[in-house]
Backbone bond lengths (Angstrom), bond angles and torsions (degrees), N, CA, C in turn:
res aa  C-N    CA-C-N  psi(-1)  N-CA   C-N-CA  omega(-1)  CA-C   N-CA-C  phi
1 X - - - 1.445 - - 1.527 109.70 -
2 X 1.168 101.90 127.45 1.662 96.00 173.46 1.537 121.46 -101.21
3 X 1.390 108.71 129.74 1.245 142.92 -150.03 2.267 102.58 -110.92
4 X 1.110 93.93 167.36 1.538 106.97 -179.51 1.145 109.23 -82.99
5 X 1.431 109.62 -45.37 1.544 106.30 158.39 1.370 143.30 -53.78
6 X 1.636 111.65 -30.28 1.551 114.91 143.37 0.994 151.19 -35.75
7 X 2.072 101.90 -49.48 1.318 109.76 153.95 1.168 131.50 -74.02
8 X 1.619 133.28 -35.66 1.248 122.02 150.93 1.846 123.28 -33.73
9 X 1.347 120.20 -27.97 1.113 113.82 -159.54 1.774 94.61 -100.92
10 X 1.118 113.43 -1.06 1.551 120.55 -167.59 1.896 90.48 -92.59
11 X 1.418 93.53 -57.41 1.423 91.28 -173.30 1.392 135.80 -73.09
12 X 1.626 117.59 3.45 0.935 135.73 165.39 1.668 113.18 -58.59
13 X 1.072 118.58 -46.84 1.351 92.70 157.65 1.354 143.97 -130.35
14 X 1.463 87.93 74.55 1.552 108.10 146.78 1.908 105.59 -105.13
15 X 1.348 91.61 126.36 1.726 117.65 159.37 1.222 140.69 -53.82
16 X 0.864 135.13 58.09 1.697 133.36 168.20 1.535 96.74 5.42
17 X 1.050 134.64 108.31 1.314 146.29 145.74 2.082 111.02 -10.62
18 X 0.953 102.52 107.99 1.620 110.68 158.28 2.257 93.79 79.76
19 X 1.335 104.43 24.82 1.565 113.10 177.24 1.195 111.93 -161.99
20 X 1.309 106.48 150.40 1.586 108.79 -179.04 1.500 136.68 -84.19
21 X 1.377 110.00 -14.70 1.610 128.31 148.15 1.062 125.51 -57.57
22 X 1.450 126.39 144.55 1.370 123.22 -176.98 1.446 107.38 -109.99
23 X 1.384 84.15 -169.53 1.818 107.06 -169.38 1.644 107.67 -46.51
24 X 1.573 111.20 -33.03 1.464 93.94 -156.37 1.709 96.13 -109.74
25 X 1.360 139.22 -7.20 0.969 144.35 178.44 1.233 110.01 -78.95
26 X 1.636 114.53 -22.70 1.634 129.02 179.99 1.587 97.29 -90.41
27 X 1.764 128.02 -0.32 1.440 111.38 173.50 1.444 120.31 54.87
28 X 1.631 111.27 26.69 1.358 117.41 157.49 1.611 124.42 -96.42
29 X 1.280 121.62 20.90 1.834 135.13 -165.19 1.895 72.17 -103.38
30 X 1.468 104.89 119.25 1.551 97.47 162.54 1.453 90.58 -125.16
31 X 1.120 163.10 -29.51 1.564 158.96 158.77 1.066 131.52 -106.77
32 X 1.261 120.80 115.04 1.825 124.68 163.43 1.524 125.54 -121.25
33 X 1.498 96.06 117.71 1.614 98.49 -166.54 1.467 98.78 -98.22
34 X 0.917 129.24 -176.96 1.583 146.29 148.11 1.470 121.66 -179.12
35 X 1.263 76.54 133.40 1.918 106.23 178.89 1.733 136.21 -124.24
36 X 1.747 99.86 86.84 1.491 85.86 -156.76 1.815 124.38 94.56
37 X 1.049 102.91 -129.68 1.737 111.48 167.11 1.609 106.57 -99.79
38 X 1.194 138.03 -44.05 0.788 136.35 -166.85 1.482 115.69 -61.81
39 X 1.608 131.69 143.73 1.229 124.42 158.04 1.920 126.72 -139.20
40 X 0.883 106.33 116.10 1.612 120.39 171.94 1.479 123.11 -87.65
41 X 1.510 87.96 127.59 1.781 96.42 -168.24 1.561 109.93 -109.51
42 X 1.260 148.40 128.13 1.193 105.95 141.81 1.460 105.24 -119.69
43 X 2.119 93.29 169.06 1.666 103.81 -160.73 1.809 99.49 -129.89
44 X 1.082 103.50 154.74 1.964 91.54 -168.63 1.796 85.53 -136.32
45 X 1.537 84.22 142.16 1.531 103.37 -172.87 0.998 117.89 -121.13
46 X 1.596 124.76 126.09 1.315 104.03 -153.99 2.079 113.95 -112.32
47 X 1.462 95.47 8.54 1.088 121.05 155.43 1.511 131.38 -157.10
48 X 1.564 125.53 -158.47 1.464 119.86 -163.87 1.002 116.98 50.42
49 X 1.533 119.56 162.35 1.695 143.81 -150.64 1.054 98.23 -109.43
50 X 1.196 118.01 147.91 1.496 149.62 158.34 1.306 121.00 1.23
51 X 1.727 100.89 -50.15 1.644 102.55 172.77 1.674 136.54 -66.76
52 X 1.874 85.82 -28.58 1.558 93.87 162.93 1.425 122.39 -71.06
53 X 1.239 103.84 -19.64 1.701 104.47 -170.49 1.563 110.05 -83.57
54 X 2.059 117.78 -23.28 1.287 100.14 -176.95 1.971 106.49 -91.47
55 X 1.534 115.69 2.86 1.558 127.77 -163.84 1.702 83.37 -101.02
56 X 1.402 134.38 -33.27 1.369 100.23 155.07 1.245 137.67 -122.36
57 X 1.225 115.08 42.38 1.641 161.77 141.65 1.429 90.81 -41.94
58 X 1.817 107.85 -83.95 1.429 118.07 -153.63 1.633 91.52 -66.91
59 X 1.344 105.07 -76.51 1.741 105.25 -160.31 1.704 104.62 -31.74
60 X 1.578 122.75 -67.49 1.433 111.96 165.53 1.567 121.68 -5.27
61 X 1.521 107.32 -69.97 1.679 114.81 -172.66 1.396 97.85 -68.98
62 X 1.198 134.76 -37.35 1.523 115.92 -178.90 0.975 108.85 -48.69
63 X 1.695 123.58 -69.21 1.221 145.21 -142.65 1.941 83.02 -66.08
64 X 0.589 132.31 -57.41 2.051 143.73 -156.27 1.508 93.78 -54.25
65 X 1.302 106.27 -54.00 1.853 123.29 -169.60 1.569 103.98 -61.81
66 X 1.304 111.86 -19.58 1.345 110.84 -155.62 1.630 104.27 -86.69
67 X 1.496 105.81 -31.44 1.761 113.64 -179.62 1.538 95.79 -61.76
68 X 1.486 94.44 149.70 1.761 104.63 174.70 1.100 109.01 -67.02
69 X 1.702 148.82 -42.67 1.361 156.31 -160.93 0.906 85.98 -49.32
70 X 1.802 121.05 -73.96 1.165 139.05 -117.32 1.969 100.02 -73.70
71 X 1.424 123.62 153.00 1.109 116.77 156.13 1.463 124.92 -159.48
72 X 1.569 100.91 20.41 1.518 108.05 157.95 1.908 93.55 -152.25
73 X 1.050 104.61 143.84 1.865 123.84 179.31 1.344 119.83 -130.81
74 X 1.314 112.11 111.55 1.355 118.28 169.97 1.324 102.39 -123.54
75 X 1.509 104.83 144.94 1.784 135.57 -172.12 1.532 96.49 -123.92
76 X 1.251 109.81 132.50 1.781 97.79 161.47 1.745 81.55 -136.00
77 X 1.304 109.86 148.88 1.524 123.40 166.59 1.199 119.36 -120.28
78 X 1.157 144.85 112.36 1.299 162.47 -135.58 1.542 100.03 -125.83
79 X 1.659 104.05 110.71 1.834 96.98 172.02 1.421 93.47 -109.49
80 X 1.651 86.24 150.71 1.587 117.58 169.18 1.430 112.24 -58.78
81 X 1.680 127.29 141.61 1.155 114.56 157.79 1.580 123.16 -87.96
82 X 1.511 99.00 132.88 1.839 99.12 -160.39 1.608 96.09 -57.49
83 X 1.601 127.75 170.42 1.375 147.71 -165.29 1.695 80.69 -91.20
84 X 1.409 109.10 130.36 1.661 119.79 143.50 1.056 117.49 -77.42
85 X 1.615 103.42 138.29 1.467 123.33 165.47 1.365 116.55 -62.14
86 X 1.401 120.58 122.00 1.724 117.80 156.63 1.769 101.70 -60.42
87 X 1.510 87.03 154.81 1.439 106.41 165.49 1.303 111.77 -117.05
C-alpha cells in the first residue's frame, strides 16, 4: 500500500540543486495527496530560479514513477516571491 511515508522516503533522494540535502530535509514537501496509483505532490521553494524548480520538478516525477504502486506522478513546485526592498 502506498503510504505518505513512501513518498517522503522516495523523495529523499532528490538533491536540492548545487547541495547535498534534499528536497525533504530542506522542508520544502508542503502536500502529498494520493489516490489509488496516482500521486500529487506539491513542493514550495523558497529560493532559486526557475531552472532549479523545473530540474526538481522532473527528478521528483522520476523518482514518484519509479515506485511500483505508483502509476501516474504529478510535482508542482511553487516559488516564493522574494521580499522587496523599501527605498
Amino acid at each position: 500500500m502506498l503510504t505518505q511515508q513512501n513518498i517522503l522516503d522516495a523523495l529523499k533522494s532528490v538533491k536540492y540543486p548545487g547541495f547535498t540535502r534534499d528536497v525533504v530535509s530542506f522542508g520544502l514537501v508542503r502536500n502529498i495527496a494520493i489516490q489509488g496509483g496516482s500521486v500529487s505532490v506539491t513542493l514550495q521553494l523558497t529560493g532559486g530560479t526557475a531552472e532549479i524548480g523545473r530540474q526538481i520538478k522532473a527528478e521528483a516525477e522520476t523518482v514518484l514513477r519509479g515506485l511500483r504502486e505508483v502509476e501516474q506522478a504529478r510535482v508542482e513546485v511553487m516559488a516564493s516571491a522574494s521580499p522587496r526592498k523599501r527605498e
